[in-house]
N, C-alpha and C positions, 0 to 999 in steps of 0.2 A: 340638132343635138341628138344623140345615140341614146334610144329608150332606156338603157342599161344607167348612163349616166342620170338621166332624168328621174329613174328611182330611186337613183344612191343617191340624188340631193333632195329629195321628197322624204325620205326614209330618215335622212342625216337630219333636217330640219326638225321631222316628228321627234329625233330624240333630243334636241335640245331643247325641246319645249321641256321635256323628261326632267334634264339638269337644270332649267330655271325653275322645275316646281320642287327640286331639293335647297334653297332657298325657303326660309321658314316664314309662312303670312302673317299679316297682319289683322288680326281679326277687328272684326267692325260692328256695332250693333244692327246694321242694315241686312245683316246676313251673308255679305258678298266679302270676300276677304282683299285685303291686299296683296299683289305678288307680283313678283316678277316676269312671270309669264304672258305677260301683253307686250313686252320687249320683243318674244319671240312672236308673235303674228306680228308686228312690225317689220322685223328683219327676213320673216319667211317673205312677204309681201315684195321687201322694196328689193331683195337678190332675188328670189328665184322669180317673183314675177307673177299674175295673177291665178293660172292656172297651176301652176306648181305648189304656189304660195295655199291657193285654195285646196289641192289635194294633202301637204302635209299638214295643215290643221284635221281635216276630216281622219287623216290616217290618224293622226293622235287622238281627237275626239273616241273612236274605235277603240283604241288600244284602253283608254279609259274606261268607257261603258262595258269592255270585259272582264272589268275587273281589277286592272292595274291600277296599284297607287299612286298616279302619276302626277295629278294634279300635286300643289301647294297642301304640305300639312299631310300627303299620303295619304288624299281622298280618291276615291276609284268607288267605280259601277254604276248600273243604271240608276241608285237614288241620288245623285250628284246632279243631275238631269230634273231632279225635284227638287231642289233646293232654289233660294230667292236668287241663286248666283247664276243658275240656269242660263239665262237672257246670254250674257256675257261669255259663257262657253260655245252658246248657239251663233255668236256676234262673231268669234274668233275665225273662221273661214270667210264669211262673211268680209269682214276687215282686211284678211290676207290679199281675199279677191280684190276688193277695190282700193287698198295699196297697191297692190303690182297694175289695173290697170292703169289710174294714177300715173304711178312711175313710169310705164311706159308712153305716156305722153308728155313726160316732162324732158326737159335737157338733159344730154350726159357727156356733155361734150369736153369737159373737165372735171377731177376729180373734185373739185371744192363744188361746182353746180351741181355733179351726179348728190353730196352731199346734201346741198341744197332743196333737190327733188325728194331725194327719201324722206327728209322732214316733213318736207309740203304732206308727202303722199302718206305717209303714219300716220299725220296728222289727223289728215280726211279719214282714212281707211280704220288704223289701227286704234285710234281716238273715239272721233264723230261715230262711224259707223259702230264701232264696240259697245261704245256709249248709250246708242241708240237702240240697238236691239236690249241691252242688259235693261232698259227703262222700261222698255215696254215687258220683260220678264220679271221684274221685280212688280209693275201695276197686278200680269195676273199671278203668278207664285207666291208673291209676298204679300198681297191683296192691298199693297200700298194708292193712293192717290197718285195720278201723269205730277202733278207740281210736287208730292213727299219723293215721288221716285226719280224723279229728276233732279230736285233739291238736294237728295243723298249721294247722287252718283258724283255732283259737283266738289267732294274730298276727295276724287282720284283725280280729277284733272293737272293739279300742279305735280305729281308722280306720273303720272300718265306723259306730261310733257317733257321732263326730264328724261325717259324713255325715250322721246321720239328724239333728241340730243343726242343721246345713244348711239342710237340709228343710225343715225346721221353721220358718228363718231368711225362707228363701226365701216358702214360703206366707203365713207372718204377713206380709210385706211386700206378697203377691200380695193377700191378703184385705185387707188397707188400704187398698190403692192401686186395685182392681176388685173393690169390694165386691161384683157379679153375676156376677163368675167363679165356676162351676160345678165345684165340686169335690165330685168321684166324685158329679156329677149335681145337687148343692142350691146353690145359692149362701148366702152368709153373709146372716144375719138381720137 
């Protein structure tokens, strides 16, 4: 793929994290909000694939920590990085990465299977792994207990999953309609 193209879908991704964080959260007493924006490390993950997926979360992380409002709610800069929701933005490349490698082990040999895999792999990636980092950053940020901060994170999971539906939604319709889109590197059979 032509480095030229590989920016414009790294750069396009970073801005759609943009337009799921003008979606308004859902704030939470845990500190960490609800939002749309794990849809996008899902979808970066399961199309562009782990290294792409991983570069447009960090290019968006960046664009945040400068300052832009980018997040959910028009929060922006390095205190957002302090905050109990920390865990869960540091998770979000994290997650991209192992969505896309994920997906690139799984089937894509039909659009209903490619669909099939982006779930599996949101799941692991955009779910598990978000989950898991945002746990261990609410224990030291929000100086919660591993079972309070784990117990809390357990309200995102049935939105979390319906997101990875999404996903799924989304690719199955990407794999139909651009049966040569290159997801986590193979296009559909």
């Amino acid at each position: 793929m032509k480095t030229s193209h590989s920016f414009t879908l790294v750069a396009l991704f970073a801005a759609l994290m943009a337009v799921f964080g003008l979606v308004p959260k859902i704030d939470l007493p845990l500190g960490v909000p609800i939002t749309l924006q794990t849809l996008g490390v899902m979808l970066a993950g399961s199309m562009l694939g782990a290294k792409r997926g991983f570069q447009a979360m960090v290019l968006f992380l960046c664009a945040v920590a400068l300052g832009l409002p980018l997040l959910s709610g028009g929060r922006g800069g390095l205190g957002v990085f302090m905050a109990p929701s920390a865990g869960y933005l540091i998770g979000w490349p994290l997650g991209a990465l192992v969505t896309g490698w994920i997906m690139s082990h799984l089937s894509h040999s039909t659009p209903n299977r490619t669909a099939i895999s982006a779930f599996i792999a949101s799941s692991l990636g955009g779910l598990l792994v978000v989950h898991a980092v945002g746990v261990a950053g609410l224990v030291k940020l929000a100086h919660l207990s591993w079972t309070q901060a784990f117990l809390g994170t357990l309200v995102f999971v049935p939105g979390d999953l319906i997101k990875c539906a999404l996903c799924a939604m989304v690719v199955h319709t990407v794999a139909r309609g651009l049966p040569d889109w290159q997801f986590a590197g193979r296009a559909v059979k």
